[in-house]
C-alpha positions in Angstrom: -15.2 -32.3 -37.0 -13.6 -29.2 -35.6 -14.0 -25.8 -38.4 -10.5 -23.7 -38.0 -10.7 -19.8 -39.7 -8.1 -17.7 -40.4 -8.7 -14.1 -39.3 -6.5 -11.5 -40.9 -4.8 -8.6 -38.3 -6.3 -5.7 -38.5 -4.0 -2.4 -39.1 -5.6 0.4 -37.0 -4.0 2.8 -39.5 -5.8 1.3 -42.6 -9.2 2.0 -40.4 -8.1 5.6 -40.0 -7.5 5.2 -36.4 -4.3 7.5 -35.3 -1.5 5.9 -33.1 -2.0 7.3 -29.3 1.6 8.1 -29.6 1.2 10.6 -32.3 -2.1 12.0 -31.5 -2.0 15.7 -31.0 -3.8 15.4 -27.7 -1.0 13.3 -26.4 1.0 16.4 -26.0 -1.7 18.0 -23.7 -1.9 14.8 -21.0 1.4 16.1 -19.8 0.4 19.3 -19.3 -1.1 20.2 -15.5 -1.8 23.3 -13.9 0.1 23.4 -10.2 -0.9 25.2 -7.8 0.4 24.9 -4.1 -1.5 25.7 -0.9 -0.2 26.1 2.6 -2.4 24.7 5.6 -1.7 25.7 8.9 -1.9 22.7 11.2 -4.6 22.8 14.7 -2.3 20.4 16.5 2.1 19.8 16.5 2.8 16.9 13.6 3.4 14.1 15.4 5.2 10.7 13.8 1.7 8.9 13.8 0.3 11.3 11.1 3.4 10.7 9.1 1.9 7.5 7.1 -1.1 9.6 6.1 1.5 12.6 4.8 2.7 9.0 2.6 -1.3 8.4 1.9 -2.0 11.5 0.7 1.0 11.4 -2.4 -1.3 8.3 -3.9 -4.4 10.3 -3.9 -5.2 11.4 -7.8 -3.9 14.8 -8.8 -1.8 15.6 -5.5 1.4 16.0 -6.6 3.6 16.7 -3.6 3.3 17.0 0.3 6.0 18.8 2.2 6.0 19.3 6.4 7.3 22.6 6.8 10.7 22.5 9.1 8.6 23.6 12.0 6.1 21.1 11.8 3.5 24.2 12.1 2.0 23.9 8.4 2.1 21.5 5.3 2.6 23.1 1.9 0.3 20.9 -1.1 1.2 21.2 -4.5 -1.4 20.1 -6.6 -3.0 19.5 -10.3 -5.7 22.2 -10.3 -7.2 21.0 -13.6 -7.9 17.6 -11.6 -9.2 18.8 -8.1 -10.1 22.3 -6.6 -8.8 23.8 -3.1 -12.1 22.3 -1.6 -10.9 19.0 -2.7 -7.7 19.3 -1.8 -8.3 19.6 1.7 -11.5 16.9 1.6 -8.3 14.7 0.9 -6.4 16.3 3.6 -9.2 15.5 6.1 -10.0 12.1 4.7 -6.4 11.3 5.8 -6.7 12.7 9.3 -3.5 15.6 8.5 -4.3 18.1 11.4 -5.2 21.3 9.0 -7.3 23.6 9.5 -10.6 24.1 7.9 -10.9 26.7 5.3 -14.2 25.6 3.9 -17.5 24.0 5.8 -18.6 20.8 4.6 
């Protein structure tokens, strides 16, 4: 003989728990401090490295990659609450982009 219950759904707001949605601190995941950085490049871009530029946009708190026109630098804007400038360019390096080092490691 098989026992069956019937468990009642639970409504998070009769435990006191607040809806994501309206939480106050919802607001504030929007919010991100940007900061952009311009690397010069040690070498001429070439189309090989361009995948990596792609790479580098999935990477957490990178926000935008841009070649400048004369493929001499690349401009990173960022989300400085999530990663610092030594970070940045850690990523930078991890994904082989030609910039020069600012920092040791």
């Amino acid at each position: 003989m098989v026992k069956t219950f019937e468990v009642p759904l639970l409504n998070l707001n009769d435990l006191g728990v607040a809806n994501l949605a309206n939480c106050e601190s919802q607001a504030n995941i929007d919010e991100v401090t940007k900061v952009q950085l311009e690397y010069p490049l040690v070498r001429p871009f070439a189309d090989a490295d361009a995948p990596a530029i792609a790479s580098v946009h999935g990477w957490y708190g990178i926000l935008r990659v841009k070649l400048a026109p004369r493929l001499d630098h690349v401009s990173v804007e960022y989300d400085a609450s999530r990663l610092s400038e030594k970070d940045v360019e850690a990523v930078l390096h991890r994904f082989a982009i030609p910039v020069r080092r600012q920092f040791t490691v």
